[in-house]
PyMOL Python script that loads the backbone (N, CA, C, O; Angstrom):
from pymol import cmd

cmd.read_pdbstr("""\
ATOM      1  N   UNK A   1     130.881 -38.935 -28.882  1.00  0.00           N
ATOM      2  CA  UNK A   1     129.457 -38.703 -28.979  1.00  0.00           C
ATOM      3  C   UNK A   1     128.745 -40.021 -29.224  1.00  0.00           C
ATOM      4  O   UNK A   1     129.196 -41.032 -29.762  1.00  0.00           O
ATOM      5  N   UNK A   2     127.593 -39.809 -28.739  1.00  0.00           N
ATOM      6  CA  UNK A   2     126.885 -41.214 -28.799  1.00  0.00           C
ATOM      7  C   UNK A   2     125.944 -41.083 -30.303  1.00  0.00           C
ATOM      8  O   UNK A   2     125.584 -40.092 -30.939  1.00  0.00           O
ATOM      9  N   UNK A   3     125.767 -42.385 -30.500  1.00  0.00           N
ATOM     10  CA  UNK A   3     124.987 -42.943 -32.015  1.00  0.00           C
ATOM     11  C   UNK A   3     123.979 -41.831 -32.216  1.00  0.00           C
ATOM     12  O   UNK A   3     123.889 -41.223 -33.282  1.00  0.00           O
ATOM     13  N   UNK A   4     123.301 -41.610 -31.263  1.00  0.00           N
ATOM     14  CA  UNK A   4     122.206 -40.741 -31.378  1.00  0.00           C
ATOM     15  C   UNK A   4     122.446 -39.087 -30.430  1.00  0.00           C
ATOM     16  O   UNK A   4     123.141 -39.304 -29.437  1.00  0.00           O
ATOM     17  N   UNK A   5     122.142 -37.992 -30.516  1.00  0.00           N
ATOM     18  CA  UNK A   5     122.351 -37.250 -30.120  1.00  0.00           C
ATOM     19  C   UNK A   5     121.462 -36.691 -28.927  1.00  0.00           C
ATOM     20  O   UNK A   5     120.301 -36.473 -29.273  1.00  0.00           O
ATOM     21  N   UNK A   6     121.687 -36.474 -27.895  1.00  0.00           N
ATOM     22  CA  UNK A   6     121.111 -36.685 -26.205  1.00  0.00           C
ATOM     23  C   UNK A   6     120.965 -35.274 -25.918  1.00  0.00           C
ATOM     24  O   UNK A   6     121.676 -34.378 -26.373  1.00  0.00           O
ATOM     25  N   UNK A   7     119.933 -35.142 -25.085  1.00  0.00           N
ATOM     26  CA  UNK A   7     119.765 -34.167 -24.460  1.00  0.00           C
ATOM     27  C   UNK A   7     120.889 -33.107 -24.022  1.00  0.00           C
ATOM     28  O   UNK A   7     120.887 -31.893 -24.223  1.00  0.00           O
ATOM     29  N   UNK A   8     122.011 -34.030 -23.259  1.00  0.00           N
ATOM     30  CA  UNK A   8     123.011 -33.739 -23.000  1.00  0.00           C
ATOM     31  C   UNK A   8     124.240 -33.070 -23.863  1.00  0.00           C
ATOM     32  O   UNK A   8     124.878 -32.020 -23.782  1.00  0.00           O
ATOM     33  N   UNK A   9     124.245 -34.271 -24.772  1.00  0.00           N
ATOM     34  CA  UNK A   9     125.064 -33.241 -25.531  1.00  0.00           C
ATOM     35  C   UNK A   9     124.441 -32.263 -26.439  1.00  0.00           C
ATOM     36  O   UNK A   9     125.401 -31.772 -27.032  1.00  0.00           O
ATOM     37  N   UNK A  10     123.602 -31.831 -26.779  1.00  0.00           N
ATOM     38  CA  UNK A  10     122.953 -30.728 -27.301  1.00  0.00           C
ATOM     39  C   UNK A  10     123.156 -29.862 -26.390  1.00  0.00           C
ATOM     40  O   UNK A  10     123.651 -28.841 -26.868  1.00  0.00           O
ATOM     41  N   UNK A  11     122.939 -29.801 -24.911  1.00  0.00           N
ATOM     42  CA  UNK A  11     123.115 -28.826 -23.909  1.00  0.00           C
ATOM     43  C   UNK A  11     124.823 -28.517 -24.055  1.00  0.00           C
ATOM     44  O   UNK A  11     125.161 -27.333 -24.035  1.00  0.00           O
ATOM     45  N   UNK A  12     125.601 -29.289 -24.160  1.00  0.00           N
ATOM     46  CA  UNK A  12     127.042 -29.185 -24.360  1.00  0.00           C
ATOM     47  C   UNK A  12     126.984 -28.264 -25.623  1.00  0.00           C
ATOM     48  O   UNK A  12     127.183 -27.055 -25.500  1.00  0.00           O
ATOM     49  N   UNK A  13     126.677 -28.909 -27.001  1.00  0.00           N
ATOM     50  CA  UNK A  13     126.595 -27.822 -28.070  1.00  0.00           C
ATOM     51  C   UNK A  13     126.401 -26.315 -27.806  1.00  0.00           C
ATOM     52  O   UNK A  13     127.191 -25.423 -28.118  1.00  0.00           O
ATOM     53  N   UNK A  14     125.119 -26.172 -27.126  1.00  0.00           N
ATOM     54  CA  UNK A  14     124.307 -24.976 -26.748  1.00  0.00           C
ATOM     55  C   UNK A  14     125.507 -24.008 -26.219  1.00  0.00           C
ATOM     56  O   UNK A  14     125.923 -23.015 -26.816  1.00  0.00           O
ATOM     57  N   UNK A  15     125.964 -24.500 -24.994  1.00  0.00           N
ATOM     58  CA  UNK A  15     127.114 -23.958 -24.718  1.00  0.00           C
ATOM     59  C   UNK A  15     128.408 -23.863 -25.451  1.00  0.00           C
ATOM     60  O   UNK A  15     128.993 -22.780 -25.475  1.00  0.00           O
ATOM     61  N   UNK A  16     128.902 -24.906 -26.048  1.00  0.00           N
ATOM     62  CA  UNK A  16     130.329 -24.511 -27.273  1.00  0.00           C
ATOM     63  C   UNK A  16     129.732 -23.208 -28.499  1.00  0.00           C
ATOM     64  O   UNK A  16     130.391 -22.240 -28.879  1.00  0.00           O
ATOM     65  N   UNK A  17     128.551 -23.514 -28.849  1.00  0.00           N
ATOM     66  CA  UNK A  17     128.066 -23.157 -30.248  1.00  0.00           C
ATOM     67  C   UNK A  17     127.537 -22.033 -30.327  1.00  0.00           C
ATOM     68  O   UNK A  17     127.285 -21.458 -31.385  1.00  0.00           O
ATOM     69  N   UNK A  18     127.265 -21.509 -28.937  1.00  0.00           N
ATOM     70  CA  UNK A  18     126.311 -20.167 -28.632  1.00  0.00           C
ATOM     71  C   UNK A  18     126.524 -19.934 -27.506  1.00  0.00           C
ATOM     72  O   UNK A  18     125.512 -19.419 -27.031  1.00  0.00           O
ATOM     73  N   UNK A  19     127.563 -20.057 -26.533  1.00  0.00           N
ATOM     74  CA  UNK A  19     127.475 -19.817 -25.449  1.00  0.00           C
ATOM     75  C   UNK A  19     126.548 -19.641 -24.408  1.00  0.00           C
ATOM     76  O   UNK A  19     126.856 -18.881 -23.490  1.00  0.00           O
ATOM     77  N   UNK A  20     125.378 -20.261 -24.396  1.00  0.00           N
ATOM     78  CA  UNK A  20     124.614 -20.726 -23.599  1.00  0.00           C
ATOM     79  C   UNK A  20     124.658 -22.041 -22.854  1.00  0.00           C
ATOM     80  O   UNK A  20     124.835 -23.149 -23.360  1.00  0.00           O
ATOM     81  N   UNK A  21     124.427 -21.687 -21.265  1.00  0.00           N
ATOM     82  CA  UNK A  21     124.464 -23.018 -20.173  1.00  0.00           C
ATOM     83  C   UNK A  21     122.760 -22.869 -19.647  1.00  0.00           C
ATOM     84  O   UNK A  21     122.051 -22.039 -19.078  1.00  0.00           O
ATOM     85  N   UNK A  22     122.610 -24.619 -20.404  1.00  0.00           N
ATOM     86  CA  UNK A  22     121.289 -24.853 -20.337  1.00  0.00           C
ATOM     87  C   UNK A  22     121.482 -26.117 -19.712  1.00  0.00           C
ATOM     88  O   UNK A  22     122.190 -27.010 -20.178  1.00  0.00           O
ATOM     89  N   UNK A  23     120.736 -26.185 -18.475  1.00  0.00           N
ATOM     90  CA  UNK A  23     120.661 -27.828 -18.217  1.00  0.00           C
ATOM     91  C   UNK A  23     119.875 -29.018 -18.714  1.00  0.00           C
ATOM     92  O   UNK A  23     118.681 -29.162 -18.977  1.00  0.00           O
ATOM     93  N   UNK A  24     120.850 -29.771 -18.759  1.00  0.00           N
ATOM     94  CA  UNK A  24     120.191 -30.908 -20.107  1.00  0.00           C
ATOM     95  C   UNK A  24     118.894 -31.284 -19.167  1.00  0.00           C
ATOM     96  O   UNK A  24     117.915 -31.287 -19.913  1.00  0.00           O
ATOM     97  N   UNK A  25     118.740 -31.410 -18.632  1.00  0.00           N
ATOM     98  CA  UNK A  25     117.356 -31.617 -18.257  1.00  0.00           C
ATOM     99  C   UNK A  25     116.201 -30.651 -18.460  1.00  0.00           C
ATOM    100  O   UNK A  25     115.159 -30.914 -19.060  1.00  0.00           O
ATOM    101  N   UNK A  26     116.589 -29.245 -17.754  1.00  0.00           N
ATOM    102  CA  UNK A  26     115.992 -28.275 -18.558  1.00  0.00           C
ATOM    103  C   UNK A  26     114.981 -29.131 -19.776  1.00  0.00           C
ATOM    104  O   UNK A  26     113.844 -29.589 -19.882  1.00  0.00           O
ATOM    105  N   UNK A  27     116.682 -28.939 -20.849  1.00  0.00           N
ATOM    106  CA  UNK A  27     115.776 -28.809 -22.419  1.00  0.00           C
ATOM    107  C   UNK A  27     114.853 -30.191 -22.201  1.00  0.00           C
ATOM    108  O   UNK A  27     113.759 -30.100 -22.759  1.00  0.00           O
ATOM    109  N   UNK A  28     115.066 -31.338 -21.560  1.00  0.00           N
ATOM    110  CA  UNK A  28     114.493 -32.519 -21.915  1.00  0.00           C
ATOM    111  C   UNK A  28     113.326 -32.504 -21.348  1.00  0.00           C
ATOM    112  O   UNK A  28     112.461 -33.166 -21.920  1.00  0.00           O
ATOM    113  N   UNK A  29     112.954 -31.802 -20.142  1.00  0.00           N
ATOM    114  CA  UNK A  29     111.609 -31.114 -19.536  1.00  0.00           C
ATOM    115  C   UNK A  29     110.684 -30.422 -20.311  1.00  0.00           C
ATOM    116  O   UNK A  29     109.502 -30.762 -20.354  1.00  0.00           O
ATOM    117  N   UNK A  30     111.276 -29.181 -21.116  1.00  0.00           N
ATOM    118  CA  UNK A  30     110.838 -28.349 -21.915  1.00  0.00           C
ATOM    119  C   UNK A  30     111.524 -28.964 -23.557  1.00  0.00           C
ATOM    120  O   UNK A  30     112.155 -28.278 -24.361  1.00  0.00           O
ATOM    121  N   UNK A  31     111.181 -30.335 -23.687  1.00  0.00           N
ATOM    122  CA  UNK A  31     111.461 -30.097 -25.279  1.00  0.00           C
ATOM    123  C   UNK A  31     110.892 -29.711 -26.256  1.00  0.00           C
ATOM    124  O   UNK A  31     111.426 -29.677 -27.365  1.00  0.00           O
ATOM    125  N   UNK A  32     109.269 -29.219 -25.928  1.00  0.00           N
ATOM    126  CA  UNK A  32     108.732 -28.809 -26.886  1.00  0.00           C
ATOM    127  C   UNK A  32     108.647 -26.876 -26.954  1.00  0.00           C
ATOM    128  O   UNK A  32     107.996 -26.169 -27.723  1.00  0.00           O
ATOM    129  N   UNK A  33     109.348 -26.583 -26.107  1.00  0.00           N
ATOM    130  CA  UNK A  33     109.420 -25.375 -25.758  1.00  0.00           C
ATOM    131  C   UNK A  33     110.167 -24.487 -27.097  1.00  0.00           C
ATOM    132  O   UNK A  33     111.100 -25.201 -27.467  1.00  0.00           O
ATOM    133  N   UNK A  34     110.139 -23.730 -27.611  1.00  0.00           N
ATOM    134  CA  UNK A  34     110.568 -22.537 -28.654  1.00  0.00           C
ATOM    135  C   UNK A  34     112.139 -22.482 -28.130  1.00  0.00           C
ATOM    136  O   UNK A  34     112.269 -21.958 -27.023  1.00  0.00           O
ATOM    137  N   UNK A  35     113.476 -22.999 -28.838  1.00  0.00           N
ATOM    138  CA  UNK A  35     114.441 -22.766 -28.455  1.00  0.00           C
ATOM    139  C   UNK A  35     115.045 -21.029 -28.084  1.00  0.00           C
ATOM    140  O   UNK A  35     116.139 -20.827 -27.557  1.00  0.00           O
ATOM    141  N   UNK A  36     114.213 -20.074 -28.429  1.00  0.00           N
ATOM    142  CA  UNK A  36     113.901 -18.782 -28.069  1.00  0.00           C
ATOM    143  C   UNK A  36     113.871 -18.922 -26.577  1.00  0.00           C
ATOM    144  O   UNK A  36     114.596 -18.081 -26.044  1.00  0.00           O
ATOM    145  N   UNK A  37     113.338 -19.619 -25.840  1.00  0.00           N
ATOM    146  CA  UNK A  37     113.100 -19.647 -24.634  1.00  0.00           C
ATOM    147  C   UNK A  37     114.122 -19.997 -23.748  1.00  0.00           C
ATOM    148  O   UNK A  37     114.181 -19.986 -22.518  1.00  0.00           O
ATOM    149  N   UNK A  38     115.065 -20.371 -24.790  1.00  0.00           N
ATOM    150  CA  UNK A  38     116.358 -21.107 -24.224  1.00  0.00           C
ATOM    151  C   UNK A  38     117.311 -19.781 -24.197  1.00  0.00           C
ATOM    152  O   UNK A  38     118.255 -19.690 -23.411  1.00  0.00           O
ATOM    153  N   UNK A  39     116.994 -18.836 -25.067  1.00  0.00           N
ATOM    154  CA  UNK A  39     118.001 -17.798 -25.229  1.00  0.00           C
ATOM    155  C   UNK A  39     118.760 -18.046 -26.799  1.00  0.00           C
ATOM    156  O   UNK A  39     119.509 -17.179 -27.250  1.00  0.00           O
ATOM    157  N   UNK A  40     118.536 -19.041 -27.391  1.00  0.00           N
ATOM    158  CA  UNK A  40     118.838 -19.614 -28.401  1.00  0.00           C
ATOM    159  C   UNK A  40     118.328 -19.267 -29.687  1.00  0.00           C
ATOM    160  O   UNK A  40     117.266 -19.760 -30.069  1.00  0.00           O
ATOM    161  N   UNK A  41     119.174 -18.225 -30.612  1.00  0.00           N
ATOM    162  CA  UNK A  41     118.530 -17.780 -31.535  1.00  0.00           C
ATOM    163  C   UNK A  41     119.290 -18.561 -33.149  1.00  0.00           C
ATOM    164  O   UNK A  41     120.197 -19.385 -33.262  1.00  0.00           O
ATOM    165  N   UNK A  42     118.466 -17.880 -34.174  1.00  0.00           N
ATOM    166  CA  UNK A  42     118.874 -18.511 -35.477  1.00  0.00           C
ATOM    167  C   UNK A  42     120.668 -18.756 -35.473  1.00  0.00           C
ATOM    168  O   UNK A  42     121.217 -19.815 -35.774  1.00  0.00           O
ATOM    169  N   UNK A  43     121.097 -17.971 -35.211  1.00  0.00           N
ATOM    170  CA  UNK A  43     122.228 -17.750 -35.636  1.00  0.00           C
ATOM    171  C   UNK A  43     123.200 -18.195 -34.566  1.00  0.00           C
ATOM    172  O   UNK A  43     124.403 -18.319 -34.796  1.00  0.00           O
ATOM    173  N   UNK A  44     122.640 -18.435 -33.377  1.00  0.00           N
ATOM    174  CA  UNK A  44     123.295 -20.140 -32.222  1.00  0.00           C
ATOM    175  C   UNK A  44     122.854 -20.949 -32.768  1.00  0.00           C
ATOM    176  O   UNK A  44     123.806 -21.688 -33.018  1.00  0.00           O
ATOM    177  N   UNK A  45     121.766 -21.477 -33.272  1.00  0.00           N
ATOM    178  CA  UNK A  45     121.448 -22.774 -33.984  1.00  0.00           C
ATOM    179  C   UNK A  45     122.169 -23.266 -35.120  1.00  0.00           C
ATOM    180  O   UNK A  45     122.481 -24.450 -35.255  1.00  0.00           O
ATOM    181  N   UNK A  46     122.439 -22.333 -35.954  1.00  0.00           N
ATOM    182  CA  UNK A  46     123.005 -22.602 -37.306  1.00  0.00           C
ATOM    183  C   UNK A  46     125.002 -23.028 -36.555  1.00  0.00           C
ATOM    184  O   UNK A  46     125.756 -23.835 -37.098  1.00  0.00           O
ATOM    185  N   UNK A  47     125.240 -22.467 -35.681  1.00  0.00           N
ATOM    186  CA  UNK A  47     126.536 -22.571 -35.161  1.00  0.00           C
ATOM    187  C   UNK A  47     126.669 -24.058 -33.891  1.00  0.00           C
ATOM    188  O   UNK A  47     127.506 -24.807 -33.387  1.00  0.00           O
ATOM    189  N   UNK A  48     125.543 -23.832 -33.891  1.00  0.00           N
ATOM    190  CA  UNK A  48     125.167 -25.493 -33.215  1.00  0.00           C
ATOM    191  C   UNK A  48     125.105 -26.565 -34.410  1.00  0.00           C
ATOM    192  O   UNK A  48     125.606 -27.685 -34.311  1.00  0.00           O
ATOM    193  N   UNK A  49     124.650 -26.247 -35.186  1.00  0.00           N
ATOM    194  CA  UNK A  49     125.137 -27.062 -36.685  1.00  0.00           C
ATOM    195  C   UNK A  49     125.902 -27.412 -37.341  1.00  0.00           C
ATOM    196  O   UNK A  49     126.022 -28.526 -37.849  1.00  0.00           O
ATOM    197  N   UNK A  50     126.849 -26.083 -37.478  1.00  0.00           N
ATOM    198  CA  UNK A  50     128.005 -26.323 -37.897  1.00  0.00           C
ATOM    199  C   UNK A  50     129.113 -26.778 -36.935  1.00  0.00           C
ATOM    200  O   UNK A  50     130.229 -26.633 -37.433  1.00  0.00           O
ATOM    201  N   UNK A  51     129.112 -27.246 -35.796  1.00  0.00           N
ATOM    202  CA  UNK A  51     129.752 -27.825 -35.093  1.00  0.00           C
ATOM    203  C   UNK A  51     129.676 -29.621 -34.890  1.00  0.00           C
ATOM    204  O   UNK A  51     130.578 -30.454 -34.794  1.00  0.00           O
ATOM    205  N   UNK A  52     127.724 -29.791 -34.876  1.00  0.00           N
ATOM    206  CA  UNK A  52     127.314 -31.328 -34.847  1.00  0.00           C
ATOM    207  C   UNK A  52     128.126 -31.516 -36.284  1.00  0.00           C
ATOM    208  O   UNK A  52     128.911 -32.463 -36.299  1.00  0.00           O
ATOM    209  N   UNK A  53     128.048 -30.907 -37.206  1.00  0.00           N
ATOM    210  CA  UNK A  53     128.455 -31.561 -38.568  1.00  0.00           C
ATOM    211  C   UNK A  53     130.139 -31.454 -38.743  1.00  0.00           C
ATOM    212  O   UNK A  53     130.731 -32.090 -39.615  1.00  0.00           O
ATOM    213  N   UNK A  54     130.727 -30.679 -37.916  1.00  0.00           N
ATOM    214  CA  UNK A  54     132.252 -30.964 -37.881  1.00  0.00           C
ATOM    215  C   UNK A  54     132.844 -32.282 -37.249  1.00  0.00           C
ATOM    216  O   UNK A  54     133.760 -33.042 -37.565  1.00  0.00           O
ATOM    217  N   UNK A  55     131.794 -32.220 -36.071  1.00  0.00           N
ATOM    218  CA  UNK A  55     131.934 -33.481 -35.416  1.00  0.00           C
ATOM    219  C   UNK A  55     131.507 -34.663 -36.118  1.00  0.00           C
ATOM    220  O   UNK A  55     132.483 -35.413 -36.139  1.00  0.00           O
ATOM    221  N   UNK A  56     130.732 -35.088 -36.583  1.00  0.00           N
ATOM    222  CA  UNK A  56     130.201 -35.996 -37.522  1.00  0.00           C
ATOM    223  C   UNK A  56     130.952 -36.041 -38.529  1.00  0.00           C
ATOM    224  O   UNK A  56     131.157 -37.222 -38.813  1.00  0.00           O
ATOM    225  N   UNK A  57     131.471 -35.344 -39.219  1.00  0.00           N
ATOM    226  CA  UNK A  57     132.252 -35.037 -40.510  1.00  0.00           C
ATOM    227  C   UNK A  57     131.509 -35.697 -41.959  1.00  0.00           C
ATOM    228  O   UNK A  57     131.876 -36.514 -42.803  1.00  0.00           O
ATOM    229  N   UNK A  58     130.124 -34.774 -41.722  1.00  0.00           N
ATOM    230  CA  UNK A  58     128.888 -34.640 -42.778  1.00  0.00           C
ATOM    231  C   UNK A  58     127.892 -33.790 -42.607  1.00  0.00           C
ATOM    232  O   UNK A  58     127.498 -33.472 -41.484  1.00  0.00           O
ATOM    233  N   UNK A  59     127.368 -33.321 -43.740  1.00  0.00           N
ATOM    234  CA  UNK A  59     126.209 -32.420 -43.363  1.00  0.00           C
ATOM    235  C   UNK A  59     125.326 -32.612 -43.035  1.00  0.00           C
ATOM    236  O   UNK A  59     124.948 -33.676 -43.524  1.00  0.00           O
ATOM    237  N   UNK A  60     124.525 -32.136 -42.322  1.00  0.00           N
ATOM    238  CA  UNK A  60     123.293 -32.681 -41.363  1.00  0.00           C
ATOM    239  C   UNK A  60     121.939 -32.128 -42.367  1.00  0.00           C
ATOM    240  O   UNK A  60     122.382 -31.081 -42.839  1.00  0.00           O
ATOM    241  N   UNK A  61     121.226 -32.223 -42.643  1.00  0.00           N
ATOM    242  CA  UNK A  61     119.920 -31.744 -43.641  1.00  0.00           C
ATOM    243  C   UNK A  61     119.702 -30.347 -43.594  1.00  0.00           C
ATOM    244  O   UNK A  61     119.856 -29.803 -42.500  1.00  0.00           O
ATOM    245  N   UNK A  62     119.285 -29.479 -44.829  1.00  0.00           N
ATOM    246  CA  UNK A  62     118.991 -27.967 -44.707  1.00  0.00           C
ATOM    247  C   UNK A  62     117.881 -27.620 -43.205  1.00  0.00           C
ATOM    248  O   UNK A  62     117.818 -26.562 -42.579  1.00  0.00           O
ATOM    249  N   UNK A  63     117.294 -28.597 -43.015  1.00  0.00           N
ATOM    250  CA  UNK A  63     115.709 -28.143 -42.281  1.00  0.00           C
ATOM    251  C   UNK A  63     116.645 -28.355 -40.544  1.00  0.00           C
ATOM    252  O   UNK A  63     115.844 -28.315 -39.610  1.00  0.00           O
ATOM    253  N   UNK A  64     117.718 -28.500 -40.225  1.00  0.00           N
ATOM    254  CA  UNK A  64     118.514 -28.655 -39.083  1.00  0.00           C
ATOM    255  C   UNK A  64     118.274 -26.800 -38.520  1.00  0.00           C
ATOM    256  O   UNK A  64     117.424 -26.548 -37.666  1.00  0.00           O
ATOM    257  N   UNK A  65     118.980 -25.887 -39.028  1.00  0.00           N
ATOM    258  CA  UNK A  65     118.916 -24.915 -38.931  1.00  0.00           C
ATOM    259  C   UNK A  65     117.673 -24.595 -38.418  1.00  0.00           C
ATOM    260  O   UNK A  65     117.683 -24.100 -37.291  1.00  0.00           O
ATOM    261  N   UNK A  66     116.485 -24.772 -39.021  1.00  0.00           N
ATOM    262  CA  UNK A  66     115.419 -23.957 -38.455  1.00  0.00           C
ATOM    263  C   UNK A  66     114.507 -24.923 -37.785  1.00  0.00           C
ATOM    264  O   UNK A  66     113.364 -24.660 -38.158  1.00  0.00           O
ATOM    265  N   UNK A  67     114.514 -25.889 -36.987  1.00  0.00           N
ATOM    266  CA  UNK A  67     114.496 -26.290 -36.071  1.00  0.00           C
ATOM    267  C   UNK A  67     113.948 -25.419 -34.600  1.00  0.00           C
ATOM    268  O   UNK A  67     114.639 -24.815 -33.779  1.00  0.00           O
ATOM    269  N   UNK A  68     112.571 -25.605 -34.636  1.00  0.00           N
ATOM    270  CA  UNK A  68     112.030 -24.540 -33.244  1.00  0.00           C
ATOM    271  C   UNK A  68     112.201 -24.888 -31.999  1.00  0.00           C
ATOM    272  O   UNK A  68     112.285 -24.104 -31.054  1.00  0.00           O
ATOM    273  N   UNK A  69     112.270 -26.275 -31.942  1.00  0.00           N
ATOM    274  CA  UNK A  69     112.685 -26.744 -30.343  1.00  0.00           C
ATOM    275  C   UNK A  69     113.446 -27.816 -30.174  1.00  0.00           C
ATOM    276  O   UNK A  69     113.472 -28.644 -31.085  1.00  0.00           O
ATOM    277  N   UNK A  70     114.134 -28.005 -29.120  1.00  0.00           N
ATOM    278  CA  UNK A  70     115.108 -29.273 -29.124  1.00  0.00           C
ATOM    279  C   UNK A  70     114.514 -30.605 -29.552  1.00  0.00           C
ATOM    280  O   UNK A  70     115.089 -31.366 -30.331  1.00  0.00           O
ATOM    281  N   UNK A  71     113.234 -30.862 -28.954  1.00  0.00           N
ATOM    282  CA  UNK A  71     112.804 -32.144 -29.860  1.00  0.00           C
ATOM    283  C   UNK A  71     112.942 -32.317 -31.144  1.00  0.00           C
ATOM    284  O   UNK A  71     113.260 -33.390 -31.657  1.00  0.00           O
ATOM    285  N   UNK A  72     112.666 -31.068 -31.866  1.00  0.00           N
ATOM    286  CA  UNK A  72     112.443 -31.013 -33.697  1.00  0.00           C
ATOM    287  C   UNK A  72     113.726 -31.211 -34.004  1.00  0.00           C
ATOM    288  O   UNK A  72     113.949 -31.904 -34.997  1.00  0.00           O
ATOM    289  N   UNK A  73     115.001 -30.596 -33.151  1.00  0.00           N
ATOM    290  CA  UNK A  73     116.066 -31.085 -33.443  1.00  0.00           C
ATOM    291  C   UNK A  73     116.627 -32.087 -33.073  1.00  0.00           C
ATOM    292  O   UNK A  73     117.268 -32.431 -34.067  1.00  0.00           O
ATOM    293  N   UNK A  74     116.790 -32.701 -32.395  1.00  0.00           N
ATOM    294  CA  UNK A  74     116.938 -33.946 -31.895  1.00  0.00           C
ATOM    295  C   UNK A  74     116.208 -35.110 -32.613  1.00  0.00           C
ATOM    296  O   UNK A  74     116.839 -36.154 -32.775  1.00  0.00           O
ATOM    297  N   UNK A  75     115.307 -35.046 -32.926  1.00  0.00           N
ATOM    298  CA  UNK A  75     114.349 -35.963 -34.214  1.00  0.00           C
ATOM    299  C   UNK A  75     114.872 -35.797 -35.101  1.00  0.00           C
ATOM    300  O   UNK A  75     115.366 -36.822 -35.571  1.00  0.00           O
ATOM    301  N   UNK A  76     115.092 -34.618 -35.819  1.00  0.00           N
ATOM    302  CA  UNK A  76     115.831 -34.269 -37.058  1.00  0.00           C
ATOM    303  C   UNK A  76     116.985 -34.994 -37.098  1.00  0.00           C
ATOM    304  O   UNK A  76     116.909 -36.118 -37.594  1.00  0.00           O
ATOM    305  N   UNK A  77     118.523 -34.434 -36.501  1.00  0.00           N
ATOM    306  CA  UNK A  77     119.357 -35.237 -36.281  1.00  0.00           C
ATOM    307  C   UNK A  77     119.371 -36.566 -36.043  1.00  0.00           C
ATOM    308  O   UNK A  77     120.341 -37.166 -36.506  1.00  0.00           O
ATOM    309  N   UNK A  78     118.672 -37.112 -35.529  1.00  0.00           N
ATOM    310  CA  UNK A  78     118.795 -38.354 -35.167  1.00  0.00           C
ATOM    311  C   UNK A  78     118.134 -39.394 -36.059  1.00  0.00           C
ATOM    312  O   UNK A  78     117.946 -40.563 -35.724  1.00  0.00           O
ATOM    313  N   UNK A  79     117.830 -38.900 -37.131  1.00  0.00           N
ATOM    314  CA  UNK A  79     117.366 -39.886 -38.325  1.00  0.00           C
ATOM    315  C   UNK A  79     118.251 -40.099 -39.621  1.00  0.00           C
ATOM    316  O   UNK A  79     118.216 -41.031 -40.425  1.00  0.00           O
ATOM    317  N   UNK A  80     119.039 -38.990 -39.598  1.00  0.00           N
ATOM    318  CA  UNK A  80     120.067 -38.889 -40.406  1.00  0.00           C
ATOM    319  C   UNK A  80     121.229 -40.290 -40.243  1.00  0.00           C
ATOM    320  O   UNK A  80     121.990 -40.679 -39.357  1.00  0.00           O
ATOM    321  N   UNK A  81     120.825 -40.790 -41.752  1.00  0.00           N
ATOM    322  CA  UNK A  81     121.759 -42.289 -41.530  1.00  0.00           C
ATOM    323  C   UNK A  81     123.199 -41.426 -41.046  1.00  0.00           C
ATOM    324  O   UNK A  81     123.482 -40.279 -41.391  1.00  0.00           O
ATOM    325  N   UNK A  82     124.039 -42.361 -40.114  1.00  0.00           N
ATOM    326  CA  UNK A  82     125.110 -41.893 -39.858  1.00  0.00           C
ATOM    327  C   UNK A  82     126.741 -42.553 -40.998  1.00  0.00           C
ATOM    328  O   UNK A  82     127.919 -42.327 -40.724  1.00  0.00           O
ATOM    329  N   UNK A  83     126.219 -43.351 -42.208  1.00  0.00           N
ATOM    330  CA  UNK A  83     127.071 -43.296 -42.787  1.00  0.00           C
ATOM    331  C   UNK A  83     126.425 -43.758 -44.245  1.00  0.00           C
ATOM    332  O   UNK A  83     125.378 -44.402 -44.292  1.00  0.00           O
ATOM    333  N   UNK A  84     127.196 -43.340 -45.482  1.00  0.00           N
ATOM    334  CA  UNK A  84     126.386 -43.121 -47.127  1.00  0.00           C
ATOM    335  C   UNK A  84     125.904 -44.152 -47.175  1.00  0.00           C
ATOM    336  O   UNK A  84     125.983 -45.066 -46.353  1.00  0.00           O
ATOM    337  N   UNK A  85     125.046 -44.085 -48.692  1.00  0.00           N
ATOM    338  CA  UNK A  85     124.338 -45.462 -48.739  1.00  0.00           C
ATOM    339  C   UNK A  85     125.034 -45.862 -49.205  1.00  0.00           C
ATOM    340  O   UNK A  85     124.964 -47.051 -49.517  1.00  0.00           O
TER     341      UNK A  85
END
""", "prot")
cmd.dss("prot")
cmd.show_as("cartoon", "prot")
cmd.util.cbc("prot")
cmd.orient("prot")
């Protein structure tokens, strides 16, 4: 995985984490779009979470979970220092 987390692999997540096939462009077209729109509900998101954070091997912030569209998540994630202070 790359430093920062991509359109792409979020669309990869989408699919491991919730079984949804979304094209990464799709979401990067529509990033401000309601991940609802994606087919993507609380409980794929939270499993899209717990997967970025297995992979990472750290927890990603409480406000990850409720996250309304791929941008909010993708911003979110991607500010998170990637190692302690």
């Amino acid at each position: 995985m790359s430093a920062e987390l991509t359109f792409d692999e979020l669309a990869s997540l989408m699919k491991k984490g919730a079984g949804l096939s979304v094209e990464p462009a799709d979401l990067a077209e529509r990033a401000d779009a309601p991940f609802a729109e994606f087919g993507l509900d609380s409980l794929g998101l939270l499993g899209i979470v717990g997967e970025l954070e297995n992979r990472l091997g750290r927890p990603l912030p409480n406000d990850a979970e409720r996250s309304r569209t791929p941008r909010d998540f993708l911003d979110l994630v991607n500010t998170v220092p990637t190692t302690g202070a």
